[in-house]
Structure formats: structure tokens, C-alpha cells
TIRO-2110 file (N, C-alpha, C; in Angstrom, 1 decimal):
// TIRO-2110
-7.8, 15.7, -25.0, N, 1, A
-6.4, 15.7, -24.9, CA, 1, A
-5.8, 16.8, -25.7, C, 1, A
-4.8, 17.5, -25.5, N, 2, A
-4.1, 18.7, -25.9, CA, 2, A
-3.1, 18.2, -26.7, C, 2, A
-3.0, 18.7, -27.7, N, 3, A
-1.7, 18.3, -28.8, CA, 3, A
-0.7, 19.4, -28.9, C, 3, A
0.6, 18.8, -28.4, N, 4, A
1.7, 20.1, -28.9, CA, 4, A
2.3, 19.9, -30.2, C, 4, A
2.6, 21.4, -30.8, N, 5, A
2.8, 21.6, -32.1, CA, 5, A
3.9, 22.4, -31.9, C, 5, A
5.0, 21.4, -32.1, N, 6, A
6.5, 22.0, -31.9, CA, 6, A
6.6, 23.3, -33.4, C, 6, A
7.0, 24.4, -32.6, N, 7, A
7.8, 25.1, -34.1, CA, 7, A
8.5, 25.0, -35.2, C, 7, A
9.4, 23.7, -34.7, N, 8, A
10.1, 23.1, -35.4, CA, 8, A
10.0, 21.6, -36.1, C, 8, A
10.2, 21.4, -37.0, N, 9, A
9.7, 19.7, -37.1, CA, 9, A
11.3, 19.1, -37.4, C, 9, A
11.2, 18.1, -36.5, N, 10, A
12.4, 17.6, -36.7, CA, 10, A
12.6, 16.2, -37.2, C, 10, A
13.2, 16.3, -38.3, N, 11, A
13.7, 15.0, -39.2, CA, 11, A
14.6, 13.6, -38.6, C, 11, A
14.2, 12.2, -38.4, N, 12, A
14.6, 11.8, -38.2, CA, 12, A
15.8, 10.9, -39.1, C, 12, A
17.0, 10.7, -39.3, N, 13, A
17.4, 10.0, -40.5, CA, 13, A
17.5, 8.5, -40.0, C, 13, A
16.7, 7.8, -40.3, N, 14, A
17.0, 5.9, -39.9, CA, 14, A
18.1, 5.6, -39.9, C, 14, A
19.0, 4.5, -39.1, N, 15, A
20.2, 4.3, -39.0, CA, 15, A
19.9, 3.5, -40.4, C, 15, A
21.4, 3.1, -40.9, N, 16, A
21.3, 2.7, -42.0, CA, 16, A
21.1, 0.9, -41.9, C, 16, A
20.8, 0.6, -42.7, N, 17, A
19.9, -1.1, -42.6, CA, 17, A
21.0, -1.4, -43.0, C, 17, A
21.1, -2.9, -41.8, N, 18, A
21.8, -4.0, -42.5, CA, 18, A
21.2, -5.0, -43.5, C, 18, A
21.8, -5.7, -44.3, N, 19, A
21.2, -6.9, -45.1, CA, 19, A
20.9, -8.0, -43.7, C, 19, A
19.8, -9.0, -44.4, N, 20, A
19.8, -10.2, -43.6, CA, 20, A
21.1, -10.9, -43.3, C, 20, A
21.6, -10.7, -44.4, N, 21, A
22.9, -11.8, -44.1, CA, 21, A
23.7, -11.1, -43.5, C, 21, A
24.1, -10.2, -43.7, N, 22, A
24.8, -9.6, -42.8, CA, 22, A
24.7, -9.9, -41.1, C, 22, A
23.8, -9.6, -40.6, N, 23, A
23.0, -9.8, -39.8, CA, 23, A
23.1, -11.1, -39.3, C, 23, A
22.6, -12.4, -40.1, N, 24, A
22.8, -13.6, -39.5, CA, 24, A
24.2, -14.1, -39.7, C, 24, A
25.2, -13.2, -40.1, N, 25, A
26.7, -14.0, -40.0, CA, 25, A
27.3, -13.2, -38.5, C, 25, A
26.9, -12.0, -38.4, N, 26, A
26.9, -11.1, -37.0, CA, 26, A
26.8, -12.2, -35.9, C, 26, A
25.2, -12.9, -36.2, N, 27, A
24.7, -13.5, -34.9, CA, 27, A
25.9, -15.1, -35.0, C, 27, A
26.1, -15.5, -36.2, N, 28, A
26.6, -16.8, -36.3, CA, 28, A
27.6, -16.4, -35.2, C, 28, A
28.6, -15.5, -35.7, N, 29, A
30.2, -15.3, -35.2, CA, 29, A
30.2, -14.8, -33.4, C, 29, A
28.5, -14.6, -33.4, N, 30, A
28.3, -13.9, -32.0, CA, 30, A
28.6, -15.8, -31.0, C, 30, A
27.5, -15.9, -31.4, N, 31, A
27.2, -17.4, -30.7, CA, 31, A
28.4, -18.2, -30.9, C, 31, A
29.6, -18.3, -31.7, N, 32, A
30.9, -19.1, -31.8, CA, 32, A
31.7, -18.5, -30.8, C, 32, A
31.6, -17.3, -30.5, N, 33, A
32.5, -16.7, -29.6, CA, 33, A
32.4, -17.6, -28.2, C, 33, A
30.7, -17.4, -27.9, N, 34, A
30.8, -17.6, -26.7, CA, 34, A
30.1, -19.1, -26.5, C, 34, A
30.4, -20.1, -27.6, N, 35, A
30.6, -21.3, -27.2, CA, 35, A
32.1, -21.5, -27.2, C, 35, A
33.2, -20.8, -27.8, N, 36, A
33.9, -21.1, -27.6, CA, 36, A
34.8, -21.1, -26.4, C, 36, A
34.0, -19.5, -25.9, N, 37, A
34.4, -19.3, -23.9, CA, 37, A
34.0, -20.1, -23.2, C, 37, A
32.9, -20.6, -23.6, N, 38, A
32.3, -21.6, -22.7, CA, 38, A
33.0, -22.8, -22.7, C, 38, A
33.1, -23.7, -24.2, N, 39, A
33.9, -24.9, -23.9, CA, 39, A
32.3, -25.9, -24.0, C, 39, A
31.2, -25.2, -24.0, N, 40, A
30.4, -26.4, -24.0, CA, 40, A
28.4, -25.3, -25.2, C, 40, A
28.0, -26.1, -24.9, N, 41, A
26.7, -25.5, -25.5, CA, 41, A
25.9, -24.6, -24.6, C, 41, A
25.7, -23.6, -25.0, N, 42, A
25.7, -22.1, -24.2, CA, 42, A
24.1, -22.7, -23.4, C, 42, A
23.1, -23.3, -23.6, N, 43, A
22.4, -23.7, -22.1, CA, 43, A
22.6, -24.1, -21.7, C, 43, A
24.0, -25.3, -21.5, N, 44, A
23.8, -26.6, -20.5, CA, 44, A
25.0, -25.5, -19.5, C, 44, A
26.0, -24.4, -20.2, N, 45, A
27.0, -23.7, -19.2, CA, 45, A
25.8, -22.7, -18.7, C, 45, A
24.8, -22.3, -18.7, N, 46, A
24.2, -21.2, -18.0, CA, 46, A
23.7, -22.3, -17.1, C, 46, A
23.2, -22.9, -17.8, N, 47, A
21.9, -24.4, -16.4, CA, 47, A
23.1, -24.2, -15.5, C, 47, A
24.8, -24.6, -15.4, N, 48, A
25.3, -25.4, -14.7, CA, 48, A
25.7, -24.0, -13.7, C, 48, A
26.3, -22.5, -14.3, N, 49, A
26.5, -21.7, -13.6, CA, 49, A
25.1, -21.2, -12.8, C, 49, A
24.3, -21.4, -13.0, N, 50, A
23.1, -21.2, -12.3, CA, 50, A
23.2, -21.9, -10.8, C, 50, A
23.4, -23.7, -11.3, N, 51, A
23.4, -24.1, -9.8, CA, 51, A
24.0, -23.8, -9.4, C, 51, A
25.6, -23.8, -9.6, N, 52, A
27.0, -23.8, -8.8, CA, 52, A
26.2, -22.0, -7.9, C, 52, A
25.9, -20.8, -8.8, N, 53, A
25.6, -19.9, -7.9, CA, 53, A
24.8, -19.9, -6.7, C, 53, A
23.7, -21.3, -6.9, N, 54, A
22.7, -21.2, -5.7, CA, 54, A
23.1, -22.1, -5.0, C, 54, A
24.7, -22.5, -5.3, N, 55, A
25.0, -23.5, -3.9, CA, 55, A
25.6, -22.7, -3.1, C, 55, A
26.6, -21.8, -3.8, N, 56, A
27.4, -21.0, -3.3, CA, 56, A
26.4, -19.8, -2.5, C, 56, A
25.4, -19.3, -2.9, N, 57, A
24.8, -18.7, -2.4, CA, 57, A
23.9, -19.6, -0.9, C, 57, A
23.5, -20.3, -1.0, N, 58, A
23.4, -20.9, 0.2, CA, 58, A
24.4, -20.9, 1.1, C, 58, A
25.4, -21.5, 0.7, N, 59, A
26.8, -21.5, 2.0, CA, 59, A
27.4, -19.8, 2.5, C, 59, A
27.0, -18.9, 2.0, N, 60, A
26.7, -17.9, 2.7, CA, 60, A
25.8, -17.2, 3.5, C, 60, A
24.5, -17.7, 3.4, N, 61, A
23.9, -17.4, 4.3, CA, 61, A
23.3, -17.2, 5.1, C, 61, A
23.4, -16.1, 6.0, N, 62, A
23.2, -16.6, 7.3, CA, 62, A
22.3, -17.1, 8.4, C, 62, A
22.7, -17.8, 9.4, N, 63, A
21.3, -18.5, 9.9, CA, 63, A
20.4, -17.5, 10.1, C, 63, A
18.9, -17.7, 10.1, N, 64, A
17.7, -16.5, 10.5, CA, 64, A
17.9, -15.9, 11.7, C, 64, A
18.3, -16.6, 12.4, N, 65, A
18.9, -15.5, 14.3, CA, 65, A
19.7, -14.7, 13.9, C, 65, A
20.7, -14.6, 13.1, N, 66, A
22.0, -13.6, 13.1, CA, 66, A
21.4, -12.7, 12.0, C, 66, A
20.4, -13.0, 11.0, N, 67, A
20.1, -12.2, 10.0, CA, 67, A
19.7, -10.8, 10.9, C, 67, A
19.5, -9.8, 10.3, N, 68, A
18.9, -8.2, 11.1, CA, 68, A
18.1, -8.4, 10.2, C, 68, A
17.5, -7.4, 10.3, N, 69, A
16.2, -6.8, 9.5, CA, 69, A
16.4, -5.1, 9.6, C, 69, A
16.2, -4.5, 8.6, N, 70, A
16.7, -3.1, 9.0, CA, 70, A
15.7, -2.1, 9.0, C, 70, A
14.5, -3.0, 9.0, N, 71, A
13.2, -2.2, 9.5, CA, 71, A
13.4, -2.2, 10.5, C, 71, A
13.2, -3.6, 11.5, N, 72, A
13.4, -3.6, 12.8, CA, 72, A
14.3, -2.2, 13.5, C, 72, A
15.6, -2.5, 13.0, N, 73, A
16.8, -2.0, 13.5, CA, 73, A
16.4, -0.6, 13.3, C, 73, A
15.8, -0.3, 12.8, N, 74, A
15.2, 1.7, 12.3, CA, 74, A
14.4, 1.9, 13.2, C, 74, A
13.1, 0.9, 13.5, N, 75, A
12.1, 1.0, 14.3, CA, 75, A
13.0, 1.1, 16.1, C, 75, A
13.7, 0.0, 16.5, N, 76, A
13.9, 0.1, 17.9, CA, 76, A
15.6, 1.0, 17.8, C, 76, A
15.4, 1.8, 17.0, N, 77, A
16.8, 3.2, 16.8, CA, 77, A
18.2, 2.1, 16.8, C, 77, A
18.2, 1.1, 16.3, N, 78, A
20.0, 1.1, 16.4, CA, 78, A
20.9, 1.8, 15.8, C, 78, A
20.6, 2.6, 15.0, N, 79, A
21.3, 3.4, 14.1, CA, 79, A
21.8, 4.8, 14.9, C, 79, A
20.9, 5.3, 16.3, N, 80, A
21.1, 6.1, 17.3, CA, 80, A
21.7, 5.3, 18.1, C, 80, A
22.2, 4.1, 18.6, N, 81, A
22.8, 3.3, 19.2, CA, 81, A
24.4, 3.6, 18.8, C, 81, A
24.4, 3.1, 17.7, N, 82, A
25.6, 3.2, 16.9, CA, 82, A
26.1, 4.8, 16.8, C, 82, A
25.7, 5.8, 16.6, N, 83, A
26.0, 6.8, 16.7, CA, 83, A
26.3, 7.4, 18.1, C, 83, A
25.6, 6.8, 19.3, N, 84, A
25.9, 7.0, 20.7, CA, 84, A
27.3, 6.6, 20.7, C, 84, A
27.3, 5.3, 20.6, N, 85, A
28.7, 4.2, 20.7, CA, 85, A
29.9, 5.3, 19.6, C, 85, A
29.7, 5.7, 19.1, N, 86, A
31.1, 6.6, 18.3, CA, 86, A
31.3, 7.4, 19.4, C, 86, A
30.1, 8.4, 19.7, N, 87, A
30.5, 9.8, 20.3, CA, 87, A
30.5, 9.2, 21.9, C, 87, A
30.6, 7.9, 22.6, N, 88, A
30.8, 7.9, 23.4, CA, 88, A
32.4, 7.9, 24.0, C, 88, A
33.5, 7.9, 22.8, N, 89, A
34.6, 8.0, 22.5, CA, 89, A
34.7, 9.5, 22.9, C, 89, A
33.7, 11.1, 22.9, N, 90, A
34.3, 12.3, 22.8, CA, 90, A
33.0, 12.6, 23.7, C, 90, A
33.4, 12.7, 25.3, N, 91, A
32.6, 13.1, 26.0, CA, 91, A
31.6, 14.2, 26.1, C, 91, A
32.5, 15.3, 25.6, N, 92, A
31.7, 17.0, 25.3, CA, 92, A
30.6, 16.9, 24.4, C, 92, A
31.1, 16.0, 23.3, N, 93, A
30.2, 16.3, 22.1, CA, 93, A
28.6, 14.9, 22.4, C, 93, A
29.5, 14.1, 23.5, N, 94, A
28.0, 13.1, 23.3, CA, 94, A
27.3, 13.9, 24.6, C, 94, A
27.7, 14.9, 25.7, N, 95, A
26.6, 15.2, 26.6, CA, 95, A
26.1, 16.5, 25.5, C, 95, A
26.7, 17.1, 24.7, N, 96, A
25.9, 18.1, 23.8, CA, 96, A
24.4, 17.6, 23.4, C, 96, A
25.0, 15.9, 22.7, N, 97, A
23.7, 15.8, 21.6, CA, 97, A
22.9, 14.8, 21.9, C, 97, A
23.1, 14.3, 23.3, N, 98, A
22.5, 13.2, 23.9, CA, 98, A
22.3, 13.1, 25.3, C, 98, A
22.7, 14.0, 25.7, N, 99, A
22.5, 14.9, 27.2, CA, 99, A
20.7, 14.2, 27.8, C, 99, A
19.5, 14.1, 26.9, N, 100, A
18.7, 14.1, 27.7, CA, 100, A
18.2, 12.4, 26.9, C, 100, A
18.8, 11.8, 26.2, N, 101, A
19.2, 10.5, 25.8, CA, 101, A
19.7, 9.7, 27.3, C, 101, A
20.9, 10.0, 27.2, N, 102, A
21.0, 9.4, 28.6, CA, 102, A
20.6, 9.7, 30.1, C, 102, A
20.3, 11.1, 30.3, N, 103, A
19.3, 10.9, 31.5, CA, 103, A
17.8, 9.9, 31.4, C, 103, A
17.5, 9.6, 30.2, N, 104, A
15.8, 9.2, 30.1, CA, 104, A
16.4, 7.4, 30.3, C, 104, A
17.8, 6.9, 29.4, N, 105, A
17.4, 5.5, 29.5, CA, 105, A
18.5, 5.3, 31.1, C, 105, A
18.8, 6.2, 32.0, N, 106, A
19.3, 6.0, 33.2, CA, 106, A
17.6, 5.8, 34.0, C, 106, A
16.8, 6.7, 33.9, N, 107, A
15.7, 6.6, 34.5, CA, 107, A
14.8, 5.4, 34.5, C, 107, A
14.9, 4.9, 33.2, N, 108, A
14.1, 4.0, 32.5, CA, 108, A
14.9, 2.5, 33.1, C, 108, A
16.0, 2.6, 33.6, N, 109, A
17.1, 1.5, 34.0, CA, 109, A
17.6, 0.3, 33.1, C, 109, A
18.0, 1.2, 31.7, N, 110, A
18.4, 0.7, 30.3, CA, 110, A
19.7, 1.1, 30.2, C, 110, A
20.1, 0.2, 29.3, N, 111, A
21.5, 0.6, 29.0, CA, 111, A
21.7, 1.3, 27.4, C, 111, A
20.4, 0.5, 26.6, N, 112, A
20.8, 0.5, 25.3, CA, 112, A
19.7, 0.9, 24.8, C, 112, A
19.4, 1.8, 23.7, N, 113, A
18.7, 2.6, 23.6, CA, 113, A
17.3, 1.6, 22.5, C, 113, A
17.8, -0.1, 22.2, N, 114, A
16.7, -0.7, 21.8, CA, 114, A
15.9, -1.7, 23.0, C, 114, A
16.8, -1.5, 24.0, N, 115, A
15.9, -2.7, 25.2, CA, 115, A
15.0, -1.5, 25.7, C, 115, A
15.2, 0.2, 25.0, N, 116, A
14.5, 1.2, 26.1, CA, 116, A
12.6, 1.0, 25.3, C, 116, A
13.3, 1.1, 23.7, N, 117, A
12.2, 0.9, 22.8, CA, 117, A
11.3, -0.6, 23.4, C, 117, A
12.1, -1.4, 23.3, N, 118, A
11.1, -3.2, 23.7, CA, 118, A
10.8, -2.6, 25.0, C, 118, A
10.9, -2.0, 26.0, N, 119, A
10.2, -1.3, 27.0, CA, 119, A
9.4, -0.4, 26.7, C, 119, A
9.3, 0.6, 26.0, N, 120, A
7.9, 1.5, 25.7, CA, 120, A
6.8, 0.9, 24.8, C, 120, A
7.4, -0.3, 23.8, N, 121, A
6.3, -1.1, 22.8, CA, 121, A
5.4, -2.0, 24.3, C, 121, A
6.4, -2.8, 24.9, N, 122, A
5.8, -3.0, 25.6, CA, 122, A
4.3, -2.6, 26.8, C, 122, A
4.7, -1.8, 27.1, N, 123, A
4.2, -1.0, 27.8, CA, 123, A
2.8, -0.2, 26.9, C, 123, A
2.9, 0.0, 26.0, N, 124, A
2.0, 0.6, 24.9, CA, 124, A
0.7, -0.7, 24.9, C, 124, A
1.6, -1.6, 24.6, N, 125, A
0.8, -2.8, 24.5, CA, 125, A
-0.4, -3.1, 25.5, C, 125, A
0.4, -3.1, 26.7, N, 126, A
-0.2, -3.2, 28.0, CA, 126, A
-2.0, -2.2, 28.3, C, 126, A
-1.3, -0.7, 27.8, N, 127, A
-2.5, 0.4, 27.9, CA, 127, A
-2.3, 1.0, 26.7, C, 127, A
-3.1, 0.2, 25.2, N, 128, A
-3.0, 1.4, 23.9, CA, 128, A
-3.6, 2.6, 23.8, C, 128, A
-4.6, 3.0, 24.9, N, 129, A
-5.3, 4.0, 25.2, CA, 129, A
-4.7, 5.2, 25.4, C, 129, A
-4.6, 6.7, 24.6, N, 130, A
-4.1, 7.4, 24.9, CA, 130, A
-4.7, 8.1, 26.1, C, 130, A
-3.2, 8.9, 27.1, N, 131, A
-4.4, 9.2, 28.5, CA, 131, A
-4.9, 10.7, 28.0, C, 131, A
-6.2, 10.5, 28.4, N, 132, A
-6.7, 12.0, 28.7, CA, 132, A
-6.3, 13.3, 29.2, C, 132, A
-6.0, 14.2, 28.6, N, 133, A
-5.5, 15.7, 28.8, CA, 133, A
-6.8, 16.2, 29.9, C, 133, A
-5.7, 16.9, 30.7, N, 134, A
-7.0, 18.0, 31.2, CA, 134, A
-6.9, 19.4, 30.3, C, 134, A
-8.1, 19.7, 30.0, N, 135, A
-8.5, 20.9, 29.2, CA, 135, A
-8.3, 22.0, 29.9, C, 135, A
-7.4, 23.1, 29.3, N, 136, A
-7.3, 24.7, 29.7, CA, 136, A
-8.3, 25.4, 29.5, C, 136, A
-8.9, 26.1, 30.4, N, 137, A
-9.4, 27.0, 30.6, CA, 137, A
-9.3, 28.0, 29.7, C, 137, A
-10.2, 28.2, 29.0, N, 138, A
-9.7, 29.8, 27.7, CA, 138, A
-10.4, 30.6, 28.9, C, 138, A
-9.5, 31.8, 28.9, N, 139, A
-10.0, 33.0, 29.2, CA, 139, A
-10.8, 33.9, 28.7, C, 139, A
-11.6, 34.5, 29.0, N, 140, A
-12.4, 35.3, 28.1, CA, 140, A
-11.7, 36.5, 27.6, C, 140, A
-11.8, 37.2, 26.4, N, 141, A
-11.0, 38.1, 25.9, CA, 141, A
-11.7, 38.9, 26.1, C, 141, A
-11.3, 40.0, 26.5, N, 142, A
-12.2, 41.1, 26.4, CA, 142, A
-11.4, 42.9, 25.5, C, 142, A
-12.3, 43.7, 25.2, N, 143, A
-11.5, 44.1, 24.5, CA, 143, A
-12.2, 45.8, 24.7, C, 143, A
-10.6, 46.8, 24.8, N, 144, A
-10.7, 48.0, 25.4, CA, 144, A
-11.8, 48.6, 24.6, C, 144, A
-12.6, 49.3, 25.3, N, 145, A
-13.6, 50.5, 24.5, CA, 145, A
-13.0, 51.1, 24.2, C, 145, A
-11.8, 52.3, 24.5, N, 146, A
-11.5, 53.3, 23.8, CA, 146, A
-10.4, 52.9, 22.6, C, 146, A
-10.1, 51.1, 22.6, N, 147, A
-9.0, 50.9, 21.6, CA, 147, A
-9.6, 49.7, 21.2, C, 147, A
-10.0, 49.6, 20.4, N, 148, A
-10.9, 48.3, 20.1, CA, 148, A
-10.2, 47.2, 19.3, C, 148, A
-8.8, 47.5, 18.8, N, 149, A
-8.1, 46.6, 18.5, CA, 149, A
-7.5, 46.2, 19.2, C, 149, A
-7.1, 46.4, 20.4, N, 150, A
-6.7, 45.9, 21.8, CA, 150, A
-7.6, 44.5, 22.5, C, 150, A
-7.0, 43.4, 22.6, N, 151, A
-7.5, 42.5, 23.5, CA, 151, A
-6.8, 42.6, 24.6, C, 151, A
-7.5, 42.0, 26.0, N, 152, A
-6.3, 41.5, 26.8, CA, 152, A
-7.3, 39.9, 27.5, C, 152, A
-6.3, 39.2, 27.8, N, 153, A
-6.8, 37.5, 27.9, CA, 153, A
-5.8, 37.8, 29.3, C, 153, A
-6.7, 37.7, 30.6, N, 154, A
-6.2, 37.4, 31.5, CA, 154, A
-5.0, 38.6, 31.6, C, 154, A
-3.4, 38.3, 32.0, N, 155, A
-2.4, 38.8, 31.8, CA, 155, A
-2.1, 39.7, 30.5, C, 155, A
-1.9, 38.7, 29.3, N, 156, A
-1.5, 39.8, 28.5, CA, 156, A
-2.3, 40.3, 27.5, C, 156, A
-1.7, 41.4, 27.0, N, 157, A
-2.6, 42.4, 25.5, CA, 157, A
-1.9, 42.4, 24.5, C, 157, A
-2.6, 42.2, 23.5, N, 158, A
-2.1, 42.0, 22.2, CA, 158, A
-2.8, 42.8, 21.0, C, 158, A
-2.8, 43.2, 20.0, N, 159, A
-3.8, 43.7, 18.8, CA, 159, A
-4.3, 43.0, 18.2, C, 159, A
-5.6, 42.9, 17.4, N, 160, A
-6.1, 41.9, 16.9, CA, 160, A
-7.0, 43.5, 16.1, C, 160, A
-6.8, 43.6, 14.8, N, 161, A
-7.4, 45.0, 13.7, CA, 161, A
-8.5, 43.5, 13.4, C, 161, A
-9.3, 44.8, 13.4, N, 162, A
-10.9, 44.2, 12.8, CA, 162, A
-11.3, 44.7, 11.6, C, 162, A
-12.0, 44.6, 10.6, N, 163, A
-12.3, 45.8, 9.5, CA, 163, A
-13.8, 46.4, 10.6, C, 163, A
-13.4, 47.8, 10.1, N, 164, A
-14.8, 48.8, 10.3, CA, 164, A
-15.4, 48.8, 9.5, C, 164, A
-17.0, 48.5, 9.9, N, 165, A
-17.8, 49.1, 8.8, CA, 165, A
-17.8, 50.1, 8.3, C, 165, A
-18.6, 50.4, 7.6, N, 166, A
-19.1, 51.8, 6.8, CA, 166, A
-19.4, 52.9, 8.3, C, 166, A
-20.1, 52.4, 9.2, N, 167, A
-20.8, 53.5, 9.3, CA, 167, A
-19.5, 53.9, 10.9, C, 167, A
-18.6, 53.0, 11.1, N, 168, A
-17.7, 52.9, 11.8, CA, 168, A
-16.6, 53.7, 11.8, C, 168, A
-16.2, 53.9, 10.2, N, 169, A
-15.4, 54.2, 9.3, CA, 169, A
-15.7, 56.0, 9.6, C, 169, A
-17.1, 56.5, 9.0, N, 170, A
-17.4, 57.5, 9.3, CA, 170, A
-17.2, 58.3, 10.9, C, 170, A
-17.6, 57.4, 11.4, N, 171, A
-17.6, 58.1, 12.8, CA, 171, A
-16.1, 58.4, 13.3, C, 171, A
-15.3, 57.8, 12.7, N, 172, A
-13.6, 57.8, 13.0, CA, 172, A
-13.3, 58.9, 12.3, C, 172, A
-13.4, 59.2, 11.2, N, 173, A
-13.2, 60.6, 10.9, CA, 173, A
-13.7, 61.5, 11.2, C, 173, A
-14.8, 61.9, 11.5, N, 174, A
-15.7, 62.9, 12.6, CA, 174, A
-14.9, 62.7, 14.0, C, 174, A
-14.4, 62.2, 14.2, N, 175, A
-13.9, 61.9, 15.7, CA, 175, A
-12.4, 62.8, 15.6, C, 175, A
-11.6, 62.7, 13.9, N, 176, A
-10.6, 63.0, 14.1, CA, 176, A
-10.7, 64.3, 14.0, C, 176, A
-11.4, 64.8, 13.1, N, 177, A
-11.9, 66.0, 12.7, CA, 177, A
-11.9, 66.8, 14.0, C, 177, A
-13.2, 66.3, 14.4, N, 178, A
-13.3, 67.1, 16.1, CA, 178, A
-11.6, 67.5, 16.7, C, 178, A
-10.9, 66.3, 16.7, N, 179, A
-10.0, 66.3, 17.7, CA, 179, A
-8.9, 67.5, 17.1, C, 179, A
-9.1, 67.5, 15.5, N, 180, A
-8.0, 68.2, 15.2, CA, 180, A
-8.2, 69.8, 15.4, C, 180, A
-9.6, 70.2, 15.2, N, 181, A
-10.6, 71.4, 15.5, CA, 181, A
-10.1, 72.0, 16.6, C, 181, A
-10.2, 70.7, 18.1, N, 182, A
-10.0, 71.3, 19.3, CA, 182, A
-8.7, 71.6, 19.6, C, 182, A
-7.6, 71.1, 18.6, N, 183, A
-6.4, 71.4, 19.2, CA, 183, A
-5.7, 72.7, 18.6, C, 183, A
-6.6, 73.2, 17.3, N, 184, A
-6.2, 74.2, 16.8, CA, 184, A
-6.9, 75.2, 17.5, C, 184, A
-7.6, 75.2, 18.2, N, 185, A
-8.8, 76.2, 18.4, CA, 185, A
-7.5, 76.4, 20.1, C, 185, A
-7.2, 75.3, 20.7, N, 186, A
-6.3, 75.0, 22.0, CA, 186, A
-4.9, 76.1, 21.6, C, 186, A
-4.4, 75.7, 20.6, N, 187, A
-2.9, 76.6, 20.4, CA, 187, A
-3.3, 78.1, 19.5, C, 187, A
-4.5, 78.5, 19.2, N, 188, A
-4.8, 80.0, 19.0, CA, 188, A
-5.2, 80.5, 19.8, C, 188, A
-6.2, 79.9, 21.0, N, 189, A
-5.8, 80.1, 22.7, CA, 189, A
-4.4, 80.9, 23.1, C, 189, A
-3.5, 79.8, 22.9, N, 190, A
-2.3, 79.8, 23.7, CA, 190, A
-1.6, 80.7, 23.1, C, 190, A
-1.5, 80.9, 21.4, N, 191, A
-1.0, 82.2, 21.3, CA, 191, A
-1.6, 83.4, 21.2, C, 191, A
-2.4, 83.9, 21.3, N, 192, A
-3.1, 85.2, 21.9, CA, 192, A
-3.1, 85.7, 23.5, C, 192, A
-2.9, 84.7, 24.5, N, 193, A
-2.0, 85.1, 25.6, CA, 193, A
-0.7, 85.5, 25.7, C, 193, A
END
């Protein structure tokens, strides 16, 4: 384990101590307070506000059918439902952002974009097997002799640099060498005519 060794050491000063008594007349005057709010002895008013809260909390809530669940509701998109239903108020902007939303659940013969989900779970259910792709054909690459970083795959060509070896390396400069030889030797030709 690594220990840090601050540059600086820093002094703490202890808050200043109270006496005991101090302290137990603090708690006395604490606990008079709030038997006095209470009106009774401070467990039997927590025991009693306790129930009264879990009665009250009962008579609010609601039966298990009306409850949601907001996993559910995330899973089968009502939150894209709801957002349909606003912008179905501003025609432009809901065929902008939902344009192929509603061609899929017009196809599907849904109205609502969670009866479209209980139709696709469904249906999954039925065949969980994903289907089989047919495999493409790679073309063979082949690649120019006089440009060797050049591929072409069927239709198109693209560059693909390879490192040269050593002795590859050599031969490319003898190659330029030559070419630059012939072209000087070509234009003292041309001006001596």
C-alpha cells in the first residue's frame, strides 16, 4: 500500500468540550420540549403516529390493476406513446420524427405503439430462433502489378499501402534512379535538336 506524505501537515483544533452536565441539561431541556409538543410520552406519540400513517397510507393506494410499473411502461415504449400523443397535436413535426413509426404500426394493424410491442414479444415467443442470414460472397481482391497498393474487389479500387521490405525498398529506388537518368538523358536529346 502507498502512503501519501502531504507537504504540509495540517493541525486540527478539537471543538471545545462541553462539561457532562452541561450536556445532560442540553438533553433534559431537549426531551421537555418535545414532550411538551407532543402532549404525551414521546414513544407512545411516535407508536401512535406510526399507525395513523399506515392507515392513511393504505387508503391511498391503489388497487394492483391501476398500479403501472415503469419498467413495464419503458419496456412496451409508453413514454414514445406519450410523446406521439403531444406531437400528434403539430402534424409537420410528428410526420418529421415519426414518419416511419406510423407507417410500421399502420402495417402491423395497431394503433398504439404498446399493443405493436405485445405483438412483436409475442411473436418472438412463438420462434425465439434468430433467422439465418444468407452469407455474401467476398470477392477476391486482387491487386495491380504496376501499383501494388492499389486493390480492386469486383467494381471498386481503393489503396491499401503495405510496408516494403528491405530488399523491395532497394529496388524502388533503382527504379527511380533509372527513370530519372532516362528523362534527363530524353530532354538533352531534345535540346541539342
Amino acid at each position: 500500500m502507498v502512503e501519501f506524505i502531504f507537504p504540509i501537515q495540517i493541525k486540527y483544533s478539537p471543538s471545545p468540550k462541553k462539561s457532562k452536565k452541561k450536556k445532560r441539561k442540553h438533553q433534559q431541556k431537549a426531551t421537555k420540549k418535545k414532550k411538551d409538543k407532543e402532549g404525551k410520552d414521546g414513544k407512545e406519540a411516535t407508536k401512535e403516529g406510526a399507525k395513523e400513517g399506515a392507515k392513511e397510507g393504505a387508503k391511498e393506494k391503489e388497487p394492483k390493476a391501476a398500479q403501472s410499473n415503469p419498467l413495464r411502461d419503458r419496456l412496451f415504449g409508453l413514454h414514445v406513446q406519450k410523446y406521439m400523443d403531444i406531437l400528434s397535436k403539430k402534424p409537420e413535426q410528428m410526420k418529421r420524427q415519426f414518419s416511419k413509426w406510423t407507417v410500421c404500426l399502420k402495417e402491423n394493424k395497431v394503433t398504439k405503439v404498446d399493443e405493436l410491442y405485445k405483438k412483436v414479444f409475442t411473436e418472438v415467443r412463438k420462434n425465439p430462433e434468430k433467422a439465418a442470414r444468407k452469407k455474401k460472397e467476398q470477392k477476391k481482391i486482387t491487386r495491380d502489378p504496376k501499383a501494388p497498393h492499389v486493390c480492386t474487389n469486383g467494381k471498386h479500387k481503393y489503396a491499401r499501402h503495405s510496408k516494403l521490405n528491405n530488399q523491395q525498398k532497394k529496388n524502388r529506388v533503382a527504379d527511380k534512379i533509372k527513370q530519372f537518368v532516362e528523362e534527363r538523358q530524353k530532354a538533352v536529346k531534345a535540346a541539342k535538336k
